[in-house]
C-alpha positions, 0 to 999 in steps of 0.5 A: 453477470458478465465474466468482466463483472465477475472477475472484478467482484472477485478481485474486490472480495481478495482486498483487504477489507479495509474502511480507512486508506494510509497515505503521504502527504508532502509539505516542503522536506516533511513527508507526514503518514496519514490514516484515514478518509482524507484521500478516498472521497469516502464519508467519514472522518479525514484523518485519524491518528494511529499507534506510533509504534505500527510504523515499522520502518521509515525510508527515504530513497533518492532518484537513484533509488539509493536511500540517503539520511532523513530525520524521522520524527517521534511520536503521532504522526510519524513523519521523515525530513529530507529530500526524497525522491520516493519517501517509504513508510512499513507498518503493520497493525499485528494479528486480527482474529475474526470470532463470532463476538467481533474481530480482535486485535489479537493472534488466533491463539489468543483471541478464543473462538476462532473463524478466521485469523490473519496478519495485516503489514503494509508498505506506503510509497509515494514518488515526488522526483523521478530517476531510473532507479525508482523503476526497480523495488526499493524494499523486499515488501510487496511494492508497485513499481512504475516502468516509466516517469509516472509524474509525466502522464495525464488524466486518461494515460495509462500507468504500466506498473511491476508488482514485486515481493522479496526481491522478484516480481509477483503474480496473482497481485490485485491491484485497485485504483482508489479502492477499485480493483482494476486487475491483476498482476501476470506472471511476470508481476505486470499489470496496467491501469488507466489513470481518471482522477487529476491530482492525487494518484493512489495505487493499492495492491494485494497479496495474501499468502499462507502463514505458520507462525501459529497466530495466525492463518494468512498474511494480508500484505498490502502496498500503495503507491502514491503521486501526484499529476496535474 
């Protein structure tokens, strides 16, 4: 195997190993949480509903990168209304325990035997305007931050991002396009990657870190950043 092949297997064994993606789908002032296939060109099911209560958080931010008023909506799915330059949802599916039965959507202290445990959060970003003050992390949660306009590049331009966590950039981020890892972030939180796909643009990125709450061994944090080009 060559070193290039052996790096990218490991940056695919460091993501999260999860079959379904979140997205945000945009229809006028409506920005709609969706789960499932429907982005990834995988086979199975486009859409799947979700627990409500799994979204956290929902922000609307202008192109100042100041968040201003939306109307979020209750129940499946969860949506915000208003005009936002960069729409933000949070959600977190809780504590999973892998044991020799299965794995459980329970903490480790309470899921038997244990082989491994973890808590899964992720933040879910797309861009529809652009302005300067989307160039900065909007959140403490681990975020891809374009450098430059994203929604002016092309088919084959190359997108330079900053991965930031609580507040600072963040080393050692994978960063996946559609679920293909394409590297990992420096020690100033940079990395790049080259867009392939026209239309819908979807940006994964990864951290794990240790956790000592007791329920769990690690958290998994997730982030996505979402756009769309021509």
């Amino acid at each position: 195997m060559s070193p290039r092949a052996f790096i990218l297997s490991s940056l695919l064994l460091a993501l999260p190993a999860q079959a379904h993606d979140l997205w945000i789908e945009r229809g006028g002032l409506l920005h709609t949480l969706a789960y499932g296939h429907g982005r990834s060109g995988h086979e199975g099911a486009k859409t799947l509903e979700y627990p409500p209560e799994n979204v956290k958080q929902a922000l609307c931010f202008n192109a100042a990168g100041q968040e201003i008023t939306a109307e979020r909506g209750r129940g499946y799915p969860a949506t915000l209304k208003g005009d936002c330059a960069a729409s933000w949802f949070f959600v977190s599916s809780g504590y999973w325990s892998k044991t020799p039965y299965g794995t459980k959507n329970l903490a480790k202290n309470e899921a038997g035997a244990v082989i491994e445990s973890w808590l899964s959060v992720e933040g879910v970003k797309r861009i529809d305007q652009w302005g300067t003050g989307l160039a900065q992390a909007l959140t403490r949660h681990l975020e891809l931050v374009p450098q430059d306009n994203p929604l002016k590049l092309q088919v084959g331009d190359k997108l330079r991002l900053r991965a930031w966590f609580q507040g600072k950039p963040a080393a050692g981020v994978t960063v996946a396009y559609f679920g293909k890892p394409r590297g990992i972030s420096d020690s100033e939180g940079q990395v790049n990657l080259r867009l392939q796909n026209p239309g819908f643009q979807l940006i994964q990125a990864s951290l794990e870190l240790p956790l000592n709450d007791g329920r769990a061994d690690k958290a998994i944090h997730a982030g996505s950043l979402q756009f769309e080009i021509q």
